[in-house]
BAFI-3210 file (N, C-alpha, C; in Angstrom, 3 decimals, decimal comma, padded with zeros to 6 digits):
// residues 56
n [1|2|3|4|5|6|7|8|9|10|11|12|13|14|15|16|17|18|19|20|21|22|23|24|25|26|27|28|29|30|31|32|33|34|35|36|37|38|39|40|41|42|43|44|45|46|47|48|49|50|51|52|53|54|55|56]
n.u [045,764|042,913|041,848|040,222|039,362|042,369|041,289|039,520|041,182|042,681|041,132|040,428|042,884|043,122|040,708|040,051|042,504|044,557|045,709|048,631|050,483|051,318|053,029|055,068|057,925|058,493|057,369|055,271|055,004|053,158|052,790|051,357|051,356|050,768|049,409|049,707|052,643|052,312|052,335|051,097|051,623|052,132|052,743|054,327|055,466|054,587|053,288|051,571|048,213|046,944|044,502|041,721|038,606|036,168|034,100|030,296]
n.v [-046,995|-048,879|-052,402|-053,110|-051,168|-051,739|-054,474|-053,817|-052,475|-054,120|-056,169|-054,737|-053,974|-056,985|-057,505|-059,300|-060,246|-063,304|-066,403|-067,723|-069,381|-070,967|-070,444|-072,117|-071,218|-071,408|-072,443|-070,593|-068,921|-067,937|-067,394|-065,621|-066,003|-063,988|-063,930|-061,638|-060,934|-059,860|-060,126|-061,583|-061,487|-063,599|-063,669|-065,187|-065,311|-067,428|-070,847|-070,702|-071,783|-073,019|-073,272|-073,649|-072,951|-074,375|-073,350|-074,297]
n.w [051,036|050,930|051,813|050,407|048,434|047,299|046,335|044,438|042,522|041,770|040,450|038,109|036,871|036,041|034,594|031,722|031,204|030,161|031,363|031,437|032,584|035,875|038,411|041,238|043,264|045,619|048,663|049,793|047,985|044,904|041,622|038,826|035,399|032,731|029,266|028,374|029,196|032,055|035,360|038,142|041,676|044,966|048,043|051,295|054,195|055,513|054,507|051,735|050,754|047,645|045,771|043,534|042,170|039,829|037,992|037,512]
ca.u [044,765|042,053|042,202|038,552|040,360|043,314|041,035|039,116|042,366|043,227|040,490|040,154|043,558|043,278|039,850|040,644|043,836|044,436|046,796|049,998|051,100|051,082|053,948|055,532|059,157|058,928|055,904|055,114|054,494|052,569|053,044|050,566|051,827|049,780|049,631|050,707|053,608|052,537|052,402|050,595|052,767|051,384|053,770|053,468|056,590|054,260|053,184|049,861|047,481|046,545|042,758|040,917|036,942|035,609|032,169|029,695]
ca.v [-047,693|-049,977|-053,389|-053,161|-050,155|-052,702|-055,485|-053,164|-051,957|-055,585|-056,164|-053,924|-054,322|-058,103|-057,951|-059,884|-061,673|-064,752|-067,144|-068,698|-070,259|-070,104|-070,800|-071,977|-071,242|-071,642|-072,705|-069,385|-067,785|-068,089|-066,360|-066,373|-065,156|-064,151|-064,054|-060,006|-061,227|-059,370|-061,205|-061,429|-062,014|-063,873|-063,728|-065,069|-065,837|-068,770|-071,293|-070,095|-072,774|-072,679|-073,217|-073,212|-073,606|-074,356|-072,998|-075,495]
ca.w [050,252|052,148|051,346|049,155|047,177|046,233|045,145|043,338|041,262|041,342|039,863|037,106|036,017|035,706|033,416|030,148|031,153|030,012|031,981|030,378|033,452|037,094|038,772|042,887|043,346|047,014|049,343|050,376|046,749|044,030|040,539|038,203|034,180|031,724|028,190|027,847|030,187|032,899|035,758|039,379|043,108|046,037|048,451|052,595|054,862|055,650|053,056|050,707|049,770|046,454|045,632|042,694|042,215|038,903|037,664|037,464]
c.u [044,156|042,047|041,076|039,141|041,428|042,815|040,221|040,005|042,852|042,689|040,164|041,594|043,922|041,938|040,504|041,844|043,534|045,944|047,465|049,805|051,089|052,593|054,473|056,696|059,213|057,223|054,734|054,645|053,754|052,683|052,077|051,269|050,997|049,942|050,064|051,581|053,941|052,379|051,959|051,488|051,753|052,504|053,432|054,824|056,283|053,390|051,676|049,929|046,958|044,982|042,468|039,631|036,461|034,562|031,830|028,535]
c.v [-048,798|-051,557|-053,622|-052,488|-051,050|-054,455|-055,010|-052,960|-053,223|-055,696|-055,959|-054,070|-055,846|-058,509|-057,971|-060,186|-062,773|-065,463|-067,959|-069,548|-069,587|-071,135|-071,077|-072,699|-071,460|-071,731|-071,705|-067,866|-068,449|-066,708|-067,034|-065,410|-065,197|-063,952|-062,907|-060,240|-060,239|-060,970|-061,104|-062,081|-062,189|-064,003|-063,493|-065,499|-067,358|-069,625|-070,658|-071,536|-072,159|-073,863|-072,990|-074,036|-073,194|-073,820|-073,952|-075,303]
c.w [051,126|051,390|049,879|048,152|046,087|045,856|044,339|041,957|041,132|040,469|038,320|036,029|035,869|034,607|032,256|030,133|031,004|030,759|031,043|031,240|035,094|037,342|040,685|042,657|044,525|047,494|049,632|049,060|045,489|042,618|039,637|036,479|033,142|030,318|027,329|028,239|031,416|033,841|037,663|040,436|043,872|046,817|049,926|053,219|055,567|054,325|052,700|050,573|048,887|045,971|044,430|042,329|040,596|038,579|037,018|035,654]
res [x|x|x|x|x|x|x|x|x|x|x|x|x|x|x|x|x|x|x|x|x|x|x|x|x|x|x|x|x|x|x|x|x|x|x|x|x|x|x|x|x|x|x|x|x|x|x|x|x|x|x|x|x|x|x|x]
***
């Protein structure tokens, strides 16, 4: 799968989630949980910054 392919299917299965909670158990991950209780992995052996841009 090419990387476009898996943010496509990212994509698609994240329309109409709503976020509970996001969560960092360690520097290096990010979990985000949503309100079906599925739940998204970010995961880097070096730390992730975490970013988020509002709409204006």
């Amino acid at each position: 799968m090419t990387l476009e392919e898996e943010s496509e299917r990212a994509t698609s299965m994240l329309i109409g989630k709503v976020v509970r909670r996001v969560m960092r158990h360690r520097d290096g991950e990010v979990v985000i949980e949503f309100e079906d209780g599925s739940r998204f992995f970010a995961d880097s052996d070096s730390p992730l910054e975490l970013s988020i841009t509002l709409a204006e």
